[in-house]
C-alpha positions in Angstrom: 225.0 200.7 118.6 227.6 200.3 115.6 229.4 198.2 118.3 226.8 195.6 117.6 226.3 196.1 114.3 229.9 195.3 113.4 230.0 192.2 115.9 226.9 190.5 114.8 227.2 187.6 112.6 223.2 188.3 111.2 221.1 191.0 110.9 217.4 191.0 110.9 215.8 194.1 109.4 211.8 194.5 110.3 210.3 197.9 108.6 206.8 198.8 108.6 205.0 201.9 106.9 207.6 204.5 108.8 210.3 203.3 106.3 208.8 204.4 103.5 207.9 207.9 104.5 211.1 209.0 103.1 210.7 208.2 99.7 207.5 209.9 99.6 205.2 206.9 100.1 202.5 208.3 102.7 201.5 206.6 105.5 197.7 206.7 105.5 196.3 203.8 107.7 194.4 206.7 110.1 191.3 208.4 108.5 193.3 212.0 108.9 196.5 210.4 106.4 194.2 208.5 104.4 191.6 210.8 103.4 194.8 213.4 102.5 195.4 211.4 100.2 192.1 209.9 99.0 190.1 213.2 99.0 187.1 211.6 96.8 186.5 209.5 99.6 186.6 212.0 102.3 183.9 210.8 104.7 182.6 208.1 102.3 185.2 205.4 103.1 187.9 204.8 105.2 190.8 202.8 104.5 189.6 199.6 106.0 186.6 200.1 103.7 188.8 200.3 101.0 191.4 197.5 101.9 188.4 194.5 101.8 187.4 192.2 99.3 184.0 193.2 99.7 184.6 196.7 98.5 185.3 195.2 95.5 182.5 193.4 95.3 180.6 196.0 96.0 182.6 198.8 93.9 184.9 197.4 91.3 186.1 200.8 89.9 186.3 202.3 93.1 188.5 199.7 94.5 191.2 199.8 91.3 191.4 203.2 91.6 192.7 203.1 95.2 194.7 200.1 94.6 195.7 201.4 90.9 196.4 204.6 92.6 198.8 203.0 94.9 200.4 200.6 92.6 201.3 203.8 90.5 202.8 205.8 93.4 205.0 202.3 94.4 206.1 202.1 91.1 207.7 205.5 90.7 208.7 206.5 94.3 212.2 206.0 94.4 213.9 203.7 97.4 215.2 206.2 99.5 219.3 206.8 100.4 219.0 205.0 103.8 218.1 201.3 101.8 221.3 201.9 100.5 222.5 202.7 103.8 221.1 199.5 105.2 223.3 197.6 102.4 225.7 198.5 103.0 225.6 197.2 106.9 224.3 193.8 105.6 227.4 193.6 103.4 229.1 189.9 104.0 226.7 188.9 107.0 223.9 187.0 106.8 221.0 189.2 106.6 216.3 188.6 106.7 214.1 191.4 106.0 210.6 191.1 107.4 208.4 193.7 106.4 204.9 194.3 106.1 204.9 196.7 103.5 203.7 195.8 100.0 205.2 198.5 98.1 208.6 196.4 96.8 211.1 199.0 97.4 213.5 196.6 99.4 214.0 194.8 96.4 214.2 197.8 94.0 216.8 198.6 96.0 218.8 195.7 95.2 218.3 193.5 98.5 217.9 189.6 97.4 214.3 188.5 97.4 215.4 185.1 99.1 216.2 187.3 102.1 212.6 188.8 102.2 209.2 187.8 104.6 206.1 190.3 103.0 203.9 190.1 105.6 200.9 191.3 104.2 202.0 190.1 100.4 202.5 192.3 98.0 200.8 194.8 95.2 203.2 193.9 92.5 201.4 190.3 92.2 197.5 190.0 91.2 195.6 186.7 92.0 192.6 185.5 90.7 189.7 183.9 93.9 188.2 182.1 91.5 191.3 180.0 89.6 194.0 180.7 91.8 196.4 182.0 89.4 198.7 184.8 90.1 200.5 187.4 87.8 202.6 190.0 87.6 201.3 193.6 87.9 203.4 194.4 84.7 200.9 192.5 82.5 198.4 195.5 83.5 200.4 198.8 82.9 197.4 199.9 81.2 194.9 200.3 83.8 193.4 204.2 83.9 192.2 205.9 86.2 190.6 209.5 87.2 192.4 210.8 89.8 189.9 213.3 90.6 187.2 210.6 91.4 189.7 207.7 92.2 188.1 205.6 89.7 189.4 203.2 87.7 188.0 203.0 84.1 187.4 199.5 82.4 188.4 197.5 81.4 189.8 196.7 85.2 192.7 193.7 85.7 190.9 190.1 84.6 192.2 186.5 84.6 192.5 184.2 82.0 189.3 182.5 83.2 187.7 186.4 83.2 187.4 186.6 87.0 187.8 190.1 88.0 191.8 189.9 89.5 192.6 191.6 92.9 196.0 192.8 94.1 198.1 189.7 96.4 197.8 191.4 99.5 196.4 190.3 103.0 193.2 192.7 103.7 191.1 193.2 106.2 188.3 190.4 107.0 190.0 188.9 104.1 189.2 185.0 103.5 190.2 185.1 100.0 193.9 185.7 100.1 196.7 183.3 98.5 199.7 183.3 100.3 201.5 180.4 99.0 204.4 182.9 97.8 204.5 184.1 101.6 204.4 180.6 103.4 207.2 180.1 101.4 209.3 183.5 102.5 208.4 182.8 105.8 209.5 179.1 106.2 212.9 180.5 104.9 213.1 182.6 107.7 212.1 180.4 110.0 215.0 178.3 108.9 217.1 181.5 108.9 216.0 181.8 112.8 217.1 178.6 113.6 220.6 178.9 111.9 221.1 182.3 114.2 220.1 180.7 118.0 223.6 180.4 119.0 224.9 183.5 117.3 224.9 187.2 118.3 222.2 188.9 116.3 221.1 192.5 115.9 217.4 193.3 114.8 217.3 196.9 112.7 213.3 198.0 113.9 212.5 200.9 111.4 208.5 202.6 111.6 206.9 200.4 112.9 203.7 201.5 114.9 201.9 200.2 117.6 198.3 200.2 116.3 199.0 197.0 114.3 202.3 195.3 116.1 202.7 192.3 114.4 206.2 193.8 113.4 206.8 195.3 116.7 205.6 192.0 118.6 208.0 189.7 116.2 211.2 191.5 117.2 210.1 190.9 120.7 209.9 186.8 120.0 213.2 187.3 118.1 215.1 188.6 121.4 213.0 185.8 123.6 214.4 183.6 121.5 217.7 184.5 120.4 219.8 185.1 123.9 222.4 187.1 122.0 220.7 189.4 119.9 219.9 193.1 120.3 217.2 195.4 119.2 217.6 198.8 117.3 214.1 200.9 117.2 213.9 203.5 114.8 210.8 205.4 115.4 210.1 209.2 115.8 207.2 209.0 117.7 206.4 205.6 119.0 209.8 204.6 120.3 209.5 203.5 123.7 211.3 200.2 124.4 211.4 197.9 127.0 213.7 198.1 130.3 216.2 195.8 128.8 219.6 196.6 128.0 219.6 194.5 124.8 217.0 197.5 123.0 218.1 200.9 122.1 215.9 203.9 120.7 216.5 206.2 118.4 214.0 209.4 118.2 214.0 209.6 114.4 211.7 209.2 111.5 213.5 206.3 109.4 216.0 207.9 107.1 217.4 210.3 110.0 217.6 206.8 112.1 219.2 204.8 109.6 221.9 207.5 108.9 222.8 207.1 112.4 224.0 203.6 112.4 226.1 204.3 109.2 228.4 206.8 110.9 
């Protein structure tokens, strides 16, 4: 696998929640992970309840305390060593993340946000649904919450025009979402696909799962598309690959994998 690594002229990184296990970010899309974490709403809500525009709607506090909660936890979970890793292999080639976590550690880490497709957005922007206007997460360090309860305290995160703000992020039945920042990261990479066709290209899968396969089903279109270009999958449990000899597996949760291809 270093092979193609070192004779690849780009490298396409798609993570999903697996590569953030490592730092300590928990993976709680399943009820089981979720309510671990969320124990106030054990058997309340589940995390598509919580993930909605209308649970805000419906429950304000409730909903700033799960996304307050999580916005803390991204905030002071350190990127673990295999970003690093990862740099280091992008070093002087041409390089696209695509991930669809929101949490920003690829860019704490020091990877250019030019290079970067979030997905699903991300919780370090707020928007307001009833002007439009987004802003930085900074501008609302203050916001408290009771951990025991998961409940945010008011005053919660308000625009300018005092509509109650919402996190930037793509949820679930969600009409509401503004993702001119995203349209934008992804018409880069679609411009960084096109510039790859004739070249040999390795895509770096790390954690992504098969319940939601939008990054699992883009590497696919990637290889379809791209003749020359090989597939890494980096995924302890969900690792099975097609029988292709351009995809190779590797049994590992993401930092274990990642360490692999640095040796």
């Amino acid at each position: 696998m270093q092979k193609y690594i070192k004779e690849c002229q780009a490298i396409i990184i798609t993570a999903g929640a697996g590569m953030g296990v490592d730092s300590g970010i928990p993976d709680f899309r399943g009820n089981e992970g979720f309510w671990k974490v969320y124990r106030a709403f054990e058997n309340k809500f589940s995390f598509k309840d919580c993930a909605n525009p209308q649970f805000m709607l419906k429950y304000p506090n409730l909903f700033w305390g799960f996304y307050g909660h999580r916005l803390h936890m991204y905030r002071n979970k350190i990127p673990h060593e295999g970003f690093q890793i990862l740099k280091k292999i992008c070093f002087n080639k041409n390089y696209f993340i695509v991930t669809s976590n929101v949490d920003g550690q690829f860019q704490r880490s020091g990877f250019d946000s030019n290079n970067m497709y979030e997905i699903n957005g991300s919780i370090h922007q707020f928007q307001c649904t009833l002007c439009n206007k987004l802003y930085d997460s900074e501008k609302f360090k203050n916001l408290s919450i009771d951990l025991e309860k998961l409940r945010a305290a008011d005053p919660l995160p308000q625009c300018e025009c005092n509509h109650l703000l919402r996190p930037n992020i793509l949820m679930f039945d969600d009409q509401d979402w503004i993702s001119t920042i995203y349209e934008r990261q992804q018409k880069r990479f679609q411009e960084f696909l096109e510039k790859q066709i004739s070249n040999k290209v390795c895509v770096i899968e790390i954690g992504a799962g098969i319940s939601i396969p939008n990054i699992r089903n883009l590497g696919h279109t990637i290889l379809d598309k791209i003749k020359q270009s090989v597939m890494i999958r980096i995924n302890p449990i969900e690792n099975e690959i097609p029988n292709d000899d351009r995809y190779f597996s590797i049994k590992k949760g993401g930092l274990e994998g990642i360490k692999e291809l640095g040796d």
